[in-house]
Backbone as CSV, one residue per row, in Angstrom:
resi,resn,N_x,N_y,N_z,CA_x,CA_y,CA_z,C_x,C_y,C_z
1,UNK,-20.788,54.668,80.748,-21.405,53.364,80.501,-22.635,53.542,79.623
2,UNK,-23.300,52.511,78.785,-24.057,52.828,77.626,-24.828,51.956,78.207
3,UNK,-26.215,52.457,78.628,-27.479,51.653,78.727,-27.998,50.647,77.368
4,UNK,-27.331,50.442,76.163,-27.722,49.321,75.546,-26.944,48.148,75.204
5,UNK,-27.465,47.575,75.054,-26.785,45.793,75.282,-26.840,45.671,74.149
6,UNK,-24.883,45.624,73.567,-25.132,45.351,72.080,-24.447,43.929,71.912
7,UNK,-22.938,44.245,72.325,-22.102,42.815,71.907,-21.887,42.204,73.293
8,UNK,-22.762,42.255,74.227,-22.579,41.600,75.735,-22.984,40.206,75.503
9,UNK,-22.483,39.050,75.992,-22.887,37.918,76.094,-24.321,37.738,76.783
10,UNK,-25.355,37.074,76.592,-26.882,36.897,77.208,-26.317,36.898,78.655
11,UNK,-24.992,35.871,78.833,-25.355,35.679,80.749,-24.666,36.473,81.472
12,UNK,-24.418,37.431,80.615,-23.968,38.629,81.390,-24.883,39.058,82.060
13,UNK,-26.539,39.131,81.750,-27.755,39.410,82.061,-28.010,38.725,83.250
14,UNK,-27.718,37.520,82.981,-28.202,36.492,84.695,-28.173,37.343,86.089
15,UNK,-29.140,37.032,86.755,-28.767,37.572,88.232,-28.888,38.985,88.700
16,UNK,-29.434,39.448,87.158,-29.438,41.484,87.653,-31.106,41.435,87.909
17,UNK,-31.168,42.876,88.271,-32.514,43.079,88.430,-33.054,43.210,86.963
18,UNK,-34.337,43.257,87.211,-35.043,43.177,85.644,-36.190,44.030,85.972
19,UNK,-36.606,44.369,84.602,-38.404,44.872,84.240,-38.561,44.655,83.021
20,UNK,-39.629,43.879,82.820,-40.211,43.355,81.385,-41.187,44.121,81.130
21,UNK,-41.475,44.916,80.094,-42.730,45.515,79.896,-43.078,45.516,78.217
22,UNK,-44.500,45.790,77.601,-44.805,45.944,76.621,-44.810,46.835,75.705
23,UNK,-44.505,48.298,75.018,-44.682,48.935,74.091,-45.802,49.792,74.310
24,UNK,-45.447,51.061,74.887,-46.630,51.578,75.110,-46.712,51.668,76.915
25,UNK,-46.334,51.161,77.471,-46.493,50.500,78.886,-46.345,51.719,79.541
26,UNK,-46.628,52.414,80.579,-46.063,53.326,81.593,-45.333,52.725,82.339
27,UNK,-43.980,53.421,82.537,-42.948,52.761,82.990,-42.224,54.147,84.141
28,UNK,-41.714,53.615,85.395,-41.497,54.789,86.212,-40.056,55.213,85.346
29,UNK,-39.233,56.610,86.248,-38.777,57.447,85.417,-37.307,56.803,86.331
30,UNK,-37.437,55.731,87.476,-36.068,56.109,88.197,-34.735,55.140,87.526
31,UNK,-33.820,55.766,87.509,-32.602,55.182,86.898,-31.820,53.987,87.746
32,UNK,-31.758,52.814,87.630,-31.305,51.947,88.014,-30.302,50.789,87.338
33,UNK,-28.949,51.244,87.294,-27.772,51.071,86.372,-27.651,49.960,85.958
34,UNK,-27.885,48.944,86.957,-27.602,47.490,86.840,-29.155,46.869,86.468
35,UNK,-30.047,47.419,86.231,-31.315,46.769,85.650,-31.343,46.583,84.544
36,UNK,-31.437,45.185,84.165,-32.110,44.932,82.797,-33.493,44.971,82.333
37,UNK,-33.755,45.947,81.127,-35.245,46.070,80.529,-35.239,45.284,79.371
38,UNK,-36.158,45.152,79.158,-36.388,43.651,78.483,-38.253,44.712,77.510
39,UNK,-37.694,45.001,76.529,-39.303,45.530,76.052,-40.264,44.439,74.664
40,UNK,-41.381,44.215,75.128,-42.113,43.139,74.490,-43.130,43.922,73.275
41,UNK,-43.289,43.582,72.280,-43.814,44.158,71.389,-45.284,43.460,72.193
42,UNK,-46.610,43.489,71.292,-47.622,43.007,71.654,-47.889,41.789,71.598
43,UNK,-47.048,41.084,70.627,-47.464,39.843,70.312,-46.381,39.125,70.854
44,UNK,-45.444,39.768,71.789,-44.347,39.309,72.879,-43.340,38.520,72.408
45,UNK,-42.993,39.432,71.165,-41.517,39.219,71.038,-40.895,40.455,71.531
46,UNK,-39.364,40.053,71.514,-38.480,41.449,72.404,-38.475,42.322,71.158
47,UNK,-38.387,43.649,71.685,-37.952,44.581,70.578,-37.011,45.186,71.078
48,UNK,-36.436,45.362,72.497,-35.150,45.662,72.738,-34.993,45.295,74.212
49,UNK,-33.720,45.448,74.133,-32.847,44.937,75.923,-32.008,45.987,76.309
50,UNK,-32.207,47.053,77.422,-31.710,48.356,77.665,-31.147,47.935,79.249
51,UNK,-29.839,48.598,79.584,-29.863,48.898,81.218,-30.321,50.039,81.447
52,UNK,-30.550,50.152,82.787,-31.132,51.406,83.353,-32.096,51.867,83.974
């Protein structure tokens, strides 16, 4: 399975766990398959959407 979300529909996303963070952010190390990351540049647009 490939931790990046390329040709998945958005609401495939609905309903999973999440973590939003910023660029730069300390982020813990543990692997969690069904989580969606959601990473915010500074001025909080996305710069990418990863599982894991």
């Amino acid at each position: 399975m490939s931790n990046v979300v390329n040709d998945e529909p958005i609401s495939t996303l609905i309903g999973k766990p999440s973590r939003v963070y910023t660029t730069g952010d300390m982020l813990t190390e543990d692997f969690v398959p069904n989580r969606v990351n959601i990473e915010l540049s500074e001025s909080g647009e996305i710069v990418r959407v990863w599982m894991g």
